[in-house]
CHARMM internal coordinates of N, CA and C (Angstrom, degrees):
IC EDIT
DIST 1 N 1 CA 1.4481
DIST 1 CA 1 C 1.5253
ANGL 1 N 1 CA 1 C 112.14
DIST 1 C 2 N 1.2766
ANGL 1 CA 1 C 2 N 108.90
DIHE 1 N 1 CA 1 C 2 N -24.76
DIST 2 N 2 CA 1.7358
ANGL 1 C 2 N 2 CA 113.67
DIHE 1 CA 1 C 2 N 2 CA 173.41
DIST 2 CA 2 C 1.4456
ANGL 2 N 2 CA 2 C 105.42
DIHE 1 C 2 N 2 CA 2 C -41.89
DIST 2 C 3 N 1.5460
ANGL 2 CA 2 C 3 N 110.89
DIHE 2 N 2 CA 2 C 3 N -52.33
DIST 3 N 3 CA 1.9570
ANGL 2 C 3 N 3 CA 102.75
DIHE 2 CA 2 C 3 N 3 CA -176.52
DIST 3 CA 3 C 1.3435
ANGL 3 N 3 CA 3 C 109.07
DIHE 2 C 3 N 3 CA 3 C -57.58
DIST 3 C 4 N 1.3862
ANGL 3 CA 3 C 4 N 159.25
DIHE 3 N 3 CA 3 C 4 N 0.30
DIST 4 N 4 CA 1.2799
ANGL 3 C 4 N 4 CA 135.71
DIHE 3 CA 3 C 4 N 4 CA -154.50
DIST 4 CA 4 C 1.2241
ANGL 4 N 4 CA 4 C 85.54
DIHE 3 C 4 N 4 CA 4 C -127.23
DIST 4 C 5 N 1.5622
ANGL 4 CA 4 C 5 N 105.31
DIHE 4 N 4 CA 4 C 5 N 148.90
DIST 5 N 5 CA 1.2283
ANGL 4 C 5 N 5 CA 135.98
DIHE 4 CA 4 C 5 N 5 CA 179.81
DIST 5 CA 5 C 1.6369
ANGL 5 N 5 CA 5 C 107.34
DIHE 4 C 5 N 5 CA 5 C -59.73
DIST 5 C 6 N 1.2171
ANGL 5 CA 5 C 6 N 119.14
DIHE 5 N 5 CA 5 C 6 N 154.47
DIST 6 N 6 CA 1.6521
ANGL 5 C 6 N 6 CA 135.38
DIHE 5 CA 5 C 6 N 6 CA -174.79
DIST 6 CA 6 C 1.2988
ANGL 6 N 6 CA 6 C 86.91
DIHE 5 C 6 N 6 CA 6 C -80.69
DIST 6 C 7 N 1.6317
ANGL 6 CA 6 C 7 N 100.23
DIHE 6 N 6 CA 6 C 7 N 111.37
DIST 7 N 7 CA 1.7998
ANGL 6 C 7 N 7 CA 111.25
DIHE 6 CA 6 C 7 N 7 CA 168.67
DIST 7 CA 7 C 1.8449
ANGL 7 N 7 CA 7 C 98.72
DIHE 6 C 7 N 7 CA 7 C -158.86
DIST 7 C 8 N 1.1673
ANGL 7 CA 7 C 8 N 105.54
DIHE 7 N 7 CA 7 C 8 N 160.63
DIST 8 N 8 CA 1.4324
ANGL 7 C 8 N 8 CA 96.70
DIHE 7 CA 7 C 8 N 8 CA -172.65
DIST 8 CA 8 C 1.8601
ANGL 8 N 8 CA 8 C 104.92
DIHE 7 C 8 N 8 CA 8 C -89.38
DIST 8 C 9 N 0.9565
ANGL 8 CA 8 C 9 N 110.41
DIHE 8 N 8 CA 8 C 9 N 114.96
DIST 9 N 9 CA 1.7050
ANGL 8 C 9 N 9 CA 139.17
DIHE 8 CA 8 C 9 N 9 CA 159.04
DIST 9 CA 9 C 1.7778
ANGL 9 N 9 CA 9 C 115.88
DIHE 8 C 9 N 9 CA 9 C 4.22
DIST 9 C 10 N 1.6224
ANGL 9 CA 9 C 10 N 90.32
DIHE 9 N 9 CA 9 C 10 N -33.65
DIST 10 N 10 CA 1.5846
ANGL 9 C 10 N 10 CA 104.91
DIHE 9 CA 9 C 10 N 10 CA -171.54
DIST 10 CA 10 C 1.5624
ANGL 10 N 10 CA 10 C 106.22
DIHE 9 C 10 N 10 CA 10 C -113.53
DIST 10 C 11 N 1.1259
ANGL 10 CA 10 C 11 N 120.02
DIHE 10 N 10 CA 10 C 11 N -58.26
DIST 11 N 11 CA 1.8173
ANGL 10 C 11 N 11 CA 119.86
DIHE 10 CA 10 C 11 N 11 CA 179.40
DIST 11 CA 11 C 1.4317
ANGL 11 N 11 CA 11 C 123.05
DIHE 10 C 11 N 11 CA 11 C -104.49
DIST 11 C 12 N 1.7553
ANGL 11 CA 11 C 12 N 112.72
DIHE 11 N 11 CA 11 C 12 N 7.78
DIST 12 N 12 CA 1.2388
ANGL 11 C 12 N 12 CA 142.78
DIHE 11 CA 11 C 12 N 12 CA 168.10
DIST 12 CA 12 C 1.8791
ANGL 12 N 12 CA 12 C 98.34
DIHE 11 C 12 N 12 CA 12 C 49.94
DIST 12 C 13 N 0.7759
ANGL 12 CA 12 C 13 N 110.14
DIHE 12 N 12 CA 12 C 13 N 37.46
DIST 13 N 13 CA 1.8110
ANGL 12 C 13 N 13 CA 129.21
DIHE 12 CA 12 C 13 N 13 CA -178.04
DIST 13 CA 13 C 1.6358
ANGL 13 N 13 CA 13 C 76.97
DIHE 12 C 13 N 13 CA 13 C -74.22
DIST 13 C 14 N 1.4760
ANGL 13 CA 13 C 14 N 114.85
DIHE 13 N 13 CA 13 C 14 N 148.81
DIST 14 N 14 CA 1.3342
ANGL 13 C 14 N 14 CA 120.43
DIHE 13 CA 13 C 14 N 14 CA 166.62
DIST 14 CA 14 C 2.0975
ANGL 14 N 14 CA 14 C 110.84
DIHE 13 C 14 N 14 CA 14 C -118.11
DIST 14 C 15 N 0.9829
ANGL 14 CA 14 C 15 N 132.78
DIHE 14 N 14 CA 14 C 15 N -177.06
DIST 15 N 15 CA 1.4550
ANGL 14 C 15 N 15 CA 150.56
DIHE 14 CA 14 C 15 N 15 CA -164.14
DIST 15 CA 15 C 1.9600
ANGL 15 N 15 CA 15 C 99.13
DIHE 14 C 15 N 15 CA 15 C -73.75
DIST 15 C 16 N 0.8216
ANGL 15 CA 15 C 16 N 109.67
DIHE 15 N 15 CA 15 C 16 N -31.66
DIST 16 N 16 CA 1.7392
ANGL 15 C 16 N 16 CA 98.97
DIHE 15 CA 15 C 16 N 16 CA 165.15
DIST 16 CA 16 C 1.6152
ANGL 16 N 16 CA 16 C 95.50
DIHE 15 C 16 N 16 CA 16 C -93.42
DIST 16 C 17 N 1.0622
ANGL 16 CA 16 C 17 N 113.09
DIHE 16 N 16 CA 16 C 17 N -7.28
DIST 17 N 17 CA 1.6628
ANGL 16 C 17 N 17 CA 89.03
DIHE 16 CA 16 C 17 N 17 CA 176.15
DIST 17 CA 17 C 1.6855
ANGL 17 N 17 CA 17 C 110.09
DIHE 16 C 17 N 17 CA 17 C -81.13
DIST 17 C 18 N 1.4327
ANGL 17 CA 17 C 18 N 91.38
DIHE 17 N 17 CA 17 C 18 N -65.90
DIST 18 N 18 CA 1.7025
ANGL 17 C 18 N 18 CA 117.55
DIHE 17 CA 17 C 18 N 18 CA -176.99
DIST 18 CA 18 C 1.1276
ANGL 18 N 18 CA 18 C 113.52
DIHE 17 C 18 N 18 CA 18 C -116.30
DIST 18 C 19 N 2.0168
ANGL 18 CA 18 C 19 N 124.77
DIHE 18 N 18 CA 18 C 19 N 144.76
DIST 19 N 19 CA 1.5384
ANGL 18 C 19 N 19 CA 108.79
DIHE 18 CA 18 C 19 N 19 CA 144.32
DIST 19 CA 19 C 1.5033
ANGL 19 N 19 CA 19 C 120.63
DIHE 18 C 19 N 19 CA 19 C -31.07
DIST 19 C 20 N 1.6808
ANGL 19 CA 19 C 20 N 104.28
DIHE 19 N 19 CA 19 C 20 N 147.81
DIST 20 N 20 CA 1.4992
ANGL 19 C 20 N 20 CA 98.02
DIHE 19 CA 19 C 20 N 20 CA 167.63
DIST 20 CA 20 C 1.7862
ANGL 20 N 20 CA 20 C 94.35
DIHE 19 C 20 N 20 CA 20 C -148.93
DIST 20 C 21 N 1.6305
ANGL 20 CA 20 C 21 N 84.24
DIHE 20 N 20 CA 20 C 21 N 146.92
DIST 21 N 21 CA 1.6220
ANGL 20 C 21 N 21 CA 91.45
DIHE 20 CA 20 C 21 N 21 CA -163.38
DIST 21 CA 21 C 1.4648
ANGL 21 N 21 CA 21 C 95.12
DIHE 20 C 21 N 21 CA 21 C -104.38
DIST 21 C 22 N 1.2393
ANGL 21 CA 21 C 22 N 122.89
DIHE 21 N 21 CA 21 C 22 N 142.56
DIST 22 N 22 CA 1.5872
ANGL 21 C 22 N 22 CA 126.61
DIHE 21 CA 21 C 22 N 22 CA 163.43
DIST 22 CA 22 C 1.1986
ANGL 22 N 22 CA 22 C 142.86
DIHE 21 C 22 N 22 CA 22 C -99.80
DIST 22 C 23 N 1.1765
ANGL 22 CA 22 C 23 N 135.07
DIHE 22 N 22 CA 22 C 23 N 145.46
DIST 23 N 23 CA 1.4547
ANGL 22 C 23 N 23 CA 136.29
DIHE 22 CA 22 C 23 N 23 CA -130.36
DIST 23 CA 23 C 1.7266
ANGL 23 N 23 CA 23 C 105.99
DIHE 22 C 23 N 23 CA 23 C -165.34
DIST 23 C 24 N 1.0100
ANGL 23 CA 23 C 24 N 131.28
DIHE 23 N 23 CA 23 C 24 N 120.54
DIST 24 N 24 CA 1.2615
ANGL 23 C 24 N 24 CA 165.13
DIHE 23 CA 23 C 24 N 24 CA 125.33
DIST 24 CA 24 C 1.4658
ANGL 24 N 24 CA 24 C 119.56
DIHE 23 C 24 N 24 CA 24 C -11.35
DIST 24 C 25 N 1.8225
ANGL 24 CA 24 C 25 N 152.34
DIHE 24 N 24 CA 24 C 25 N 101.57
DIST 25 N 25 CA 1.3891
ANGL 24 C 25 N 25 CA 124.83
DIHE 24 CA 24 C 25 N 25 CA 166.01
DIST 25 CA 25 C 1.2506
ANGL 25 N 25 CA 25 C 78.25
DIHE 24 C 25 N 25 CA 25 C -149.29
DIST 25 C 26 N 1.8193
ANGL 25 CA 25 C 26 N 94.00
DIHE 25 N 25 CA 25 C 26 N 152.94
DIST 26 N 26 CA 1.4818
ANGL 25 C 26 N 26 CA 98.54
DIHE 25 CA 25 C 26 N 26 CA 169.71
DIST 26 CA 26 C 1.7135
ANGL 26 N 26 CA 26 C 127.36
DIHE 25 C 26 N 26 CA 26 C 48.33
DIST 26 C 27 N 1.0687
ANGL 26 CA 26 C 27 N 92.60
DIHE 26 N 26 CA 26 C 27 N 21.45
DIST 27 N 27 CA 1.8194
ANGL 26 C 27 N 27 CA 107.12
DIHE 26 CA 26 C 27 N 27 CA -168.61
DIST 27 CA 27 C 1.4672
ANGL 27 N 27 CA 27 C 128.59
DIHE 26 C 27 N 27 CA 27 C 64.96
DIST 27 C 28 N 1.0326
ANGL 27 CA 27 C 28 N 101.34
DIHE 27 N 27 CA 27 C 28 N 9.38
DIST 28 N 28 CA 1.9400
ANGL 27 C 28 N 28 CA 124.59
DIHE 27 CA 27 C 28 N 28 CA 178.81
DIST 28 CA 28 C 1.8266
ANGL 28 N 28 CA 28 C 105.09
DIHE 27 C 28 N 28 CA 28 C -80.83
DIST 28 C 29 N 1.2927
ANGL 28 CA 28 C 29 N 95.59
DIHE 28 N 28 CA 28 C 29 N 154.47
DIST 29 N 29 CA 1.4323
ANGL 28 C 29 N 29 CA 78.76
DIHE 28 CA 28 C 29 N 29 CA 163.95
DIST 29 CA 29 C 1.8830
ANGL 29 N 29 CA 29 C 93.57
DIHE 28 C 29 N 29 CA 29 C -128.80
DIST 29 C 30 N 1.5593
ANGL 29 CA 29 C 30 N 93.90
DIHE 29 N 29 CA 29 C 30 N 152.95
DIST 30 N 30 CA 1.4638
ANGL 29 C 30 N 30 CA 113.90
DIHE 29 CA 29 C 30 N 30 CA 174.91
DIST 30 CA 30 C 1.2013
ANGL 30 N 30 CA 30 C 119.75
DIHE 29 C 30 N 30 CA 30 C -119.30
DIST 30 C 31 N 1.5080
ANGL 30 CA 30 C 31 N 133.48
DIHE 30 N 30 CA 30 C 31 N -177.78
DIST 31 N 31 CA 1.4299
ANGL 30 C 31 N 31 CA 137.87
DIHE 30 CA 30 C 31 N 31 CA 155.78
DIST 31 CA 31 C 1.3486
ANGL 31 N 31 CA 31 C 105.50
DIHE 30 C 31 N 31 CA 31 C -134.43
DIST 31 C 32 N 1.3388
ANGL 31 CA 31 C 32 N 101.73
DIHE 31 N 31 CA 31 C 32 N 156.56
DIST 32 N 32 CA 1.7937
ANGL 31 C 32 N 32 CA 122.52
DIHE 31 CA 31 C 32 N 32 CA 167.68
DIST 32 CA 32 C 1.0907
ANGL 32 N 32 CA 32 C 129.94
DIHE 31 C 32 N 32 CA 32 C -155.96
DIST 32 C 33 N 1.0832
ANGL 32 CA 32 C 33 N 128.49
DIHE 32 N 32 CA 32 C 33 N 108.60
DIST 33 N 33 CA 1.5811
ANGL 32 C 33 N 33 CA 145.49
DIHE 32 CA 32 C 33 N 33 CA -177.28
DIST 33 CA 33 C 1.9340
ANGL 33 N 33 CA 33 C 107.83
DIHE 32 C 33 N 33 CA 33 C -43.75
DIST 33 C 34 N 1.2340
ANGL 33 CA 33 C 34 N 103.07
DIHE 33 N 33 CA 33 C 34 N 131.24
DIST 34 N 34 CA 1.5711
ANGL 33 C 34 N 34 CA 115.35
DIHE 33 CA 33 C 34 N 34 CA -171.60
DIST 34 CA 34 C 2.1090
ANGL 34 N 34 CA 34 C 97.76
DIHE 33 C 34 N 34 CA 34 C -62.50
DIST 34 C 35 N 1.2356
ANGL 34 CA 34 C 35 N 120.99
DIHE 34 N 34 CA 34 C 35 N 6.97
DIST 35 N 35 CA 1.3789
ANGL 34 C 35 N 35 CA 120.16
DIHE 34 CA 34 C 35 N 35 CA 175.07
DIST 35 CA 35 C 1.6745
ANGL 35 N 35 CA 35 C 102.49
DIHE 34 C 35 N 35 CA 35 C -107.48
DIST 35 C 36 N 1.2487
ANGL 35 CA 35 C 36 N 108.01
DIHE 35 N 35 CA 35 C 36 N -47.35
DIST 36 N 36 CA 1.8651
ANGL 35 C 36 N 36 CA 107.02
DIHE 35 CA 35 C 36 N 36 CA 171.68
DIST 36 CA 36 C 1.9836
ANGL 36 N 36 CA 36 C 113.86
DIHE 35 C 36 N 36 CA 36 C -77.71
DIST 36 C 37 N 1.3501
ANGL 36 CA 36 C 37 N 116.45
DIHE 36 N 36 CA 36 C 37 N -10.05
DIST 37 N 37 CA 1.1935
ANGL 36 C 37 N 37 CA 105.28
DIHE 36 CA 36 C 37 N 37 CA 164.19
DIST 37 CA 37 C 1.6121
ANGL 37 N 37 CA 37 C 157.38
DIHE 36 C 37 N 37 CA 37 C -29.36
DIST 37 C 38 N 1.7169
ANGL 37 CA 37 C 38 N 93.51
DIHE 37 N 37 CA 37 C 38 N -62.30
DIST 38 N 38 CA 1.4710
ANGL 37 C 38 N 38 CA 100.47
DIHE 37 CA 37 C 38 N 38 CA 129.84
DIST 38 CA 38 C 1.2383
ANGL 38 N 38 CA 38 C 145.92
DIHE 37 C 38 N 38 CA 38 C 14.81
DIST 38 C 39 N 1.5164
ANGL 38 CA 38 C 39 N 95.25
DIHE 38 N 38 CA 38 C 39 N -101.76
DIST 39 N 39 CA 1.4159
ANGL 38 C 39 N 39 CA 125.65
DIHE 38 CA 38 C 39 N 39 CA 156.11
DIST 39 CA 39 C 1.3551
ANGL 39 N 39 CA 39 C 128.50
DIHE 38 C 39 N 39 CA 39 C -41.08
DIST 39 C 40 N 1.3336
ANGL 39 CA 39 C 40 N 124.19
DIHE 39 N 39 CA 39 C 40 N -22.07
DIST 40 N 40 CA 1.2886
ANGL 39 C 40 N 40 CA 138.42
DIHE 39 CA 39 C 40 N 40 CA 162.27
DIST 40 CA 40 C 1.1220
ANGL 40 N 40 CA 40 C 126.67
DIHE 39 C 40 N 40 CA 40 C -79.45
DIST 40 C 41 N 1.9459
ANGL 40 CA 40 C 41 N 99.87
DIHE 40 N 40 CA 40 C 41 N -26.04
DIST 41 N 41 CA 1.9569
ANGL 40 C 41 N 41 CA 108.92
DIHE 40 CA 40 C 41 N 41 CA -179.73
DIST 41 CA 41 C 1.7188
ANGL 41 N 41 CA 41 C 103.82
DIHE 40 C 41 N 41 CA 41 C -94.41
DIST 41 C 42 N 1.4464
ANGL 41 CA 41 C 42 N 107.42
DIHE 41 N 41 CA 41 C 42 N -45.85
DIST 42 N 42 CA 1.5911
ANGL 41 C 42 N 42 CA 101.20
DIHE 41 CA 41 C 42 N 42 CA -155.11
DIST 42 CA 42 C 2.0340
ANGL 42 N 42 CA 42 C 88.40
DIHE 41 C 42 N 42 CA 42 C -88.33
DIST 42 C 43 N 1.0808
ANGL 42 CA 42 C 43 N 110.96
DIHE 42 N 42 CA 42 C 43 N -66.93
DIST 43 N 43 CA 1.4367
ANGL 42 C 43 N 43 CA 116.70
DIHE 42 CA 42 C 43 N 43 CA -168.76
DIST 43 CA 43 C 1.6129
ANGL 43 N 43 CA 43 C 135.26
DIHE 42 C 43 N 43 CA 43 C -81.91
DIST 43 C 44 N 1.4702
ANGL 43 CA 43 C 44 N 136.22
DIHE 43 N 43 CA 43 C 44 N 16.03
DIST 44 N 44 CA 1.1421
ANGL 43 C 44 N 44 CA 150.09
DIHE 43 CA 43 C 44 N 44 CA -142.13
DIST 44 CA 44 C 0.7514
ANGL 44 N 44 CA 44 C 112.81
DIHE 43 C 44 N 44 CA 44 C -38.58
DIST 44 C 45 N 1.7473
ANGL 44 CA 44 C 45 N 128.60
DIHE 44 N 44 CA 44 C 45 N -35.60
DIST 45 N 45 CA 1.3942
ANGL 44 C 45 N 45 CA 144.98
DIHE 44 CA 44 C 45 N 45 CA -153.01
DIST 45 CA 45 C 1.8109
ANGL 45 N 45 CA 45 C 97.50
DIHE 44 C 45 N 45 CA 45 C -61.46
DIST 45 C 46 N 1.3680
ANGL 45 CA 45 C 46 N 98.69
DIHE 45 N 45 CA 45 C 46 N -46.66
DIST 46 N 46 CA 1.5145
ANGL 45 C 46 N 46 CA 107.81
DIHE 45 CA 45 C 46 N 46 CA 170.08
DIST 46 CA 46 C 1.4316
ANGL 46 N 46 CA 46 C 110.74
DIHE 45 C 46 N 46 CA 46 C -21.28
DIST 46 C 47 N 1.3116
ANGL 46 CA 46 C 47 N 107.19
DIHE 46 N 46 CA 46 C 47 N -71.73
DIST 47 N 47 CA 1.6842
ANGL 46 C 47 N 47 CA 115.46
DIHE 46 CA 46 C 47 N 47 CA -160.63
DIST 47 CA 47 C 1.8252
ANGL 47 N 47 CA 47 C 94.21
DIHE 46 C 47 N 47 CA 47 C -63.83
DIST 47 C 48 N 0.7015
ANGL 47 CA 47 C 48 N 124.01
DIHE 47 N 47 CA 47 C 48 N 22.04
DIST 48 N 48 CA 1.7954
ANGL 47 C 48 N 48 CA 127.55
DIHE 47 CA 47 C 48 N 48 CA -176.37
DIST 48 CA 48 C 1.9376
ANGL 48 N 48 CA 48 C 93.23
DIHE 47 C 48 N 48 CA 48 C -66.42
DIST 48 C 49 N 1.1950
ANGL 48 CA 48 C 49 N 105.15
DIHE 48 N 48 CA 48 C 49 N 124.81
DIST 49 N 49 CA 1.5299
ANGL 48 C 49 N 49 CA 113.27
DIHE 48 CA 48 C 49 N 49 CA 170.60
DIST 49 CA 49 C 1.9584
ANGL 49 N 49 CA 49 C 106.57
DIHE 48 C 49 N 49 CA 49 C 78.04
DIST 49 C 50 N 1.1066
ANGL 49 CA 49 C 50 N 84.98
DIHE 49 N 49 CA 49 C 50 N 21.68
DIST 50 N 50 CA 1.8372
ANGL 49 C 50 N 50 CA 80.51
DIHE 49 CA 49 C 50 N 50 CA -177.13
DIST 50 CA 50 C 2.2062
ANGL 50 N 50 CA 50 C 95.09
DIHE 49 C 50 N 50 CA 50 C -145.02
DIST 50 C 51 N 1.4389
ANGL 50 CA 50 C 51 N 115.99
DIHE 50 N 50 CA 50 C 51 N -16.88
DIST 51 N 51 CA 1.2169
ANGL 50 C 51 N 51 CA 121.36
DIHE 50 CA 50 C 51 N 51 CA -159.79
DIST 51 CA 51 C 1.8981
ANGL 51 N 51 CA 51 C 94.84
DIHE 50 C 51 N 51 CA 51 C -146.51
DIST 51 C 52 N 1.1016
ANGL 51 CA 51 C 52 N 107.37
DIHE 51 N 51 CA 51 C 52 N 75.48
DIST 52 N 52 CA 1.7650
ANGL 51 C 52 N 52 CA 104.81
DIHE 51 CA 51 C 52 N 52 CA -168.75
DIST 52 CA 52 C 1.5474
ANGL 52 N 52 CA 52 C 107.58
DIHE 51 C 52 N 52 CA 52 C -60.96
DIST 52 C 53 N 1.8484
ANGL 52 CA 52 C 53 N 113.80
DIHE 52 N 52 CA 52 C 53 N 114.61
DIST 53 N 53 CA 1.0043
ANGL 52 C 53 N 53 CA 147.39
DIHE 52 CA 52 C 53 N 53 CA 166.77
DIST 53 CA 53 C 1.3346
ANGL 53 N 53 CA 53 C 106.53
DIHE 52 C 53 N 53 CA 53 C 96.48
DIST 53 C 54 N 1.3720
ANGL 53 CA 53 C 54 N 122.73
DIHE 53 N 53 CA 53 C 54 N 49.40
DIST 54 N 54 CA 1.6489
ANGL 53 C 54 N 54 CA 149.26
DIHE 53 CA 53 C 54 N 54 CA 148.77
DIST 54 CA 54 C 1.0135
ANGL 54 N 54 CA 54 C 91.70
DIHE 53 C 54 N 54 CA 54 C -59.16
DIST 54 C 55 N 1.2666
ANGL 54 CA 54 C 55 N 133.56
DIHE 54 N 54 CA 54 C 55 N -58.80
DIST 55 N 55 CA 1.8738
ANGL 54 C 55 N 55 CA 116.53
DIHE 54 CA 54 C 55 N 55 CA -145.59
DIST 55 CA 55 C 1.8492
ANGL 55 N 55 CA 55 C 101.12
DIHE 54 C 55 N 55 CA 55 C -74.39
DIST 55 C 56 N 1.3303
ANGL 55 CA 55 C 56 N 113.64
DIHE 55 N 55 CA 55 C 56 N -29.11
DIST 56 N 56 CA 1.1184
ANGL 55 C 56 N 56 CA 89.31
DIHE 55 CA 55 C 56 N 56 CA -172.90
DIST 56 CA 56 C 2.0720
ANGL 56 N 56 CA 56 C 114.83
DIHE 55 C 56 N 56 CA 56 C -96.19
DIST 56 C 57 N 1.3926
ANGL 56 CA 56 C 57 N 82.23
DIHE 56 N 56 CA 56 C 57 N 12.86
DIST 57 N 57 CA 2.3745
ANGL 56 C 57 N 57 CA 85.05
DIHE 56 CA 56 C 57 N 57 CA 170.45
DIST 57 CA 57 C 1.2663
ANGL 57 N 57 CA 57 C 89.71
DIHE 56 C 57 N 57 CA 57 C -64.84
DIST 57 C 58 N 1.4147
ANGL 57 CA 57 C 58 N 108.49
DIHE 57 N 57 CA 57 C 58 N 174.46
DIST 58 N 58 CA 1.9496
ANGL 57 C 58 N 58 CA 126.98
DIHE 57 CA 57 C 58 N 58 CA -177.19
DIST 58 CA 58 C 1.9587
ANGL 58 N 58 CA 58 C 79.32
DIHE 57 C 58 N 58 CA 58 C -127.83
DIST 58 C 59 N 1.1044
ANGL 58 CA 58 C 59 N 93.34
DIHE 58 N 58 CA 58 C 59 N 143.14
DIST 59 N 59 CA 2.1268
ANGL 58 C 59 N 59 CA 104.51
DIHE 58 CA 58 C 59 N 59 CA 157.93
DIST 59 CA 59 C 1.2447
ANGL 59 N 59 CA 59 C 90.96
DIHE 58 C 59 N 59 CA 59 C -56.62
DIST 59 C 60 N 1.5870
ANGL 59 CA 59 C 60 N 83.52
DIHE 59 N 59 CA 59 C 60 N 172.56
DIST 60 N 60 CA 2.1496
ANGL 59 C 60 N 60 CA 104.36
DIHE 59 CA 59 C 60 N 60 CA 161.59
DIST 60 CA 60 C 1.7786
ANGL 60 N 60 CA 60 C 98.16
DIHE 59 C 60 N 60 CA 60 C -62.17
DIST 60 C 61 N 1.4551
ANGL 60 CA 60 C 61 N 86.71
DIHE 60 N 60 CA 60 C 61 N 178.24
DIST 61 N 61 CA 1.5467
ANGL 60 C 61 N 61 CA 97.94
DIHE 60 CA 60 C 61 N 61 CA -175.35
DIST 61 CA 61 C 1.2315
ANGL 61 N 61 CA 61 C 122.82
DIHE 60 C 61 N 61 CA 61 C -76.17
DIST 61 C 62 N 1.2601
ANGL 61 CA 61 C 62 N 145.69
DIHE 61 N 61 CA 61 C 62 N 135.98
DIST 62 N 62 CA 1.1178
ANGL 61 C 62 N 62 CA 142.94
DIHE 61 CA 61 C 62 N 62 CA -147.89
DIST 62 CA 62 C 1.5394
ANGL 62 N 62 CA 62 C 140.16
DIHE 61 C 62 N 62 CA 62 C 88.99
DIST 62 C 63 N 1.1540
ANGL 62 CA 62 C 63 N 105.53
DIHE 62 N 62 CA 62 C 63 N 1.02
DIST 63 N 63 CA 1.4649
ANGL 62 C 63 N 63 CA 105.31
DIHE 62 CA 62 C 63 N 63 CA -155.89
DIST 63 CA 63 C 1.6538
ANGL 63 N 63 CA 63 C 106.10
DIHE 62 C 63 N 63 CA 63 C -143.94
DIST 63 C 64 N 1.2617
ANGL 63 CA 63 C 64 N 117.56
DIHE 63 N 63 CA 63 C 64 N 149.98
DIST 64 N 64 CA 1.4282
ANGL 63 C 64 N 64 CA 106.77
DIHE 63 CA 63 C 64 N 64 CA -161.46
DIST 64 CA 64 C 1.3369
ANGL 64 N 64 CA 64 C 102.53
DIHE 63 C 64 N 64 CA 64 C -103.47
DIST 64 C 65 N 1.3074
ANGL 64 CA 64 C 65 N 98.38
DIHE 64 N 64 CA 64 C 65 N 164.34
DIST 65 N 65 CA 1.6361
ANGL 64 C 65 N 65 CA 110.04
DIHE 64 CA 64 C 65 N 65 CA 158.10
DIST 65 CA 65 C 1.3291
ANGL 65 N 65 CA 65 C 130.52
DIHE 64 C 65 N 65 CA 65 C -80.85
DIST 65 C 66 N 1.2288
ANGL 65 CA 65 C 66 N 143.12
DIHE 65 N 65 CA 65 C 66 N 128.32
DIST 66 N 66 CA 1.0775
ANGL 65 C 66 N 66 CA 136.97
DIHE 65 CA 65 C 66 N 66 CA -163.90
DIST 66 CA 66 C 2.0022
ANGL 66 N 66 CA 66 C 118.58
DIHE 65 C 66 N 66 CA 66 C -130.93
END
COOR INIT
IC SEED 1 N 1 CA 1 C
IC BUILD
């Protein structure tokens, strides 16, 4: 993921588009826009095929997967 340009992970919006916050997994580095964030805390599974081995994070507690 190091080769790809700074865009957020989920709506691929890039840094003149939107803030983008950065983030660390699996030793990769990613980005995510403070509107797809969220999505990174409660639902991860989301980022499945866009964030390799999303499907298997759990959300925070409480909250389902969908």
């Amino acid at each position: 993921m190091n080769d790809r340009h700074r865009t957020c992970i989920y709506c691929e919006q890039d840094s003149s588009q939107v803030p983008l916050i950065r983030f660390v997994f699996k030793e990769e580095e990613a980005w995510i826009c403070p509107q797809h964030l969220p999505i990174l805390i409660h639902k991860p599974a989301k980022l499945a095929g866009k964030l390799p081995g999303a499907e298997d994070l759990s959300g925070a507690a409480g909250h389902d997967q969908e």
